[in-house]
C-alpha positions in Angstrom: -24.1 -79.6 49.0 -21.8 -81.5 46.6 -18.0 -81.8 47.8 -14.6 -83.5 45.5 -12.3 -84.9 48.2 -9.1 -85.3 47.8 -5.8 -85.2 49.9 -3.6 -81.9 51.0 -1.4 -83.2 48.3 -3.7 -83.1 45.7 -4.7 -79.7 46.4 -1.3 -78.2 46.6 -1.2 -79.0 43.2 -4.6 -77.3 42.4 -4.0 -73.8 44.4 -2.7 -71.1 41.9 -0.5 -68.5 42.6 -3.6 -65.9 43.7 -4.8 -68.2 46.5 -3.3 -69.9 49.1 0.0 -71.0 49.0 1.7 -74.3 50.6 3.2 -72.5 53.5 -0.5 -71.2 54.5 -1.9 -75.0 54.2 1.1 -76.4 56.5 -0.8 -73.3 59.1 -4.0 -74.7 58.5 -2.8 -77.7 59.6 -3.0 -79.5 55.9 -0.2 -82.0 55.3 0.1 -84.3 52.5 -2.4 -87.2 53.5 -4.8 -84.6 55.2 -8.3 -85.3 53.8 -10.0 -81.6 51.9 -12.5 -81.4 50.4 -14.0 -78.2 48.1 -17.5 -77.3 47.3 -18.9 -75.9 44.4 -18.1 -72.3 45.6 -14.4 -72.7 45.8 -14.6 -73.6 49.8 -11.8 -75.4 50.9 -12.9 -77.4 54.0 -10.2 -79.8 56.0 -11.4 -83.0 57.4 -10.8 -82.7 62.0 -11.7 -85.3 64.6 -14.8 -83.2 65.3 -16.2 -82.5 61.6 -15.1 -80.2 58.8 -13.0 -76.6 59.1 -13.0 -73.8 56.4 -9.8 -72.8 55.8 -9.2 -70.5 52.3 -11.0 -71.0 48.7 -9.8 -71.6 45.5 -10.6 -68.3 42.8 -11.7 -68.6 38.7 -11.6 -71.7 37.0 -10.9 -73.6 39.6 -13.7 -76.8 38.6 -11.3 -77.4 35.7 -8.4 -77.5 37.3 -10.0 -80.0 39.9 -11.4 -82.2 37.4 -8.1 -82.2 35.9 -6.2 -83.6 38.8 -8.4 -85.9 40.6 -10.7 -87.2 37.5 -13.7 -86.7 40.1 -17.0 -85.2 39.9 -19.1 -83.3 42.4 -20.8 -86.1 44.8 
């Protein structure tokens, strides 16, 4: 499966106003240096001592708007 990483800060700025919002990352446990990553399907998975945790999605366009930020491409 291919992933863009990036940190909790960089996907604050991502998330529109339909999905989640920065009070639901701070729940999740997603701070500013917190390693996410997203998949191809929107999943938003956050980097734990044990592995990886799904915790919300991103909705529509949302490749674009990654792109956009980080510069990256799926790897």
């Amino acid at each position: 499966m291919s992933f863009i990483e990036m940190t909790g800060a960089t996907l604050d700025k991502i998330i529109s106003e339909d999905e989640l919002h920065h009070d639901n990352l701070q729940e999740a446990g997603v701070g500013d240096s917190t390693i996410v990553r997203i998949n191809r399907q929107g999943d938003i998975e956050v980097r734990r001592a044990k592995g990886w945790d799904v915790v919300g999605g991103l909705l529509g366009e949302f490749e674009h708007r990654i792109h956009e930020e980080t510069g990256l491409h799926w790897a």
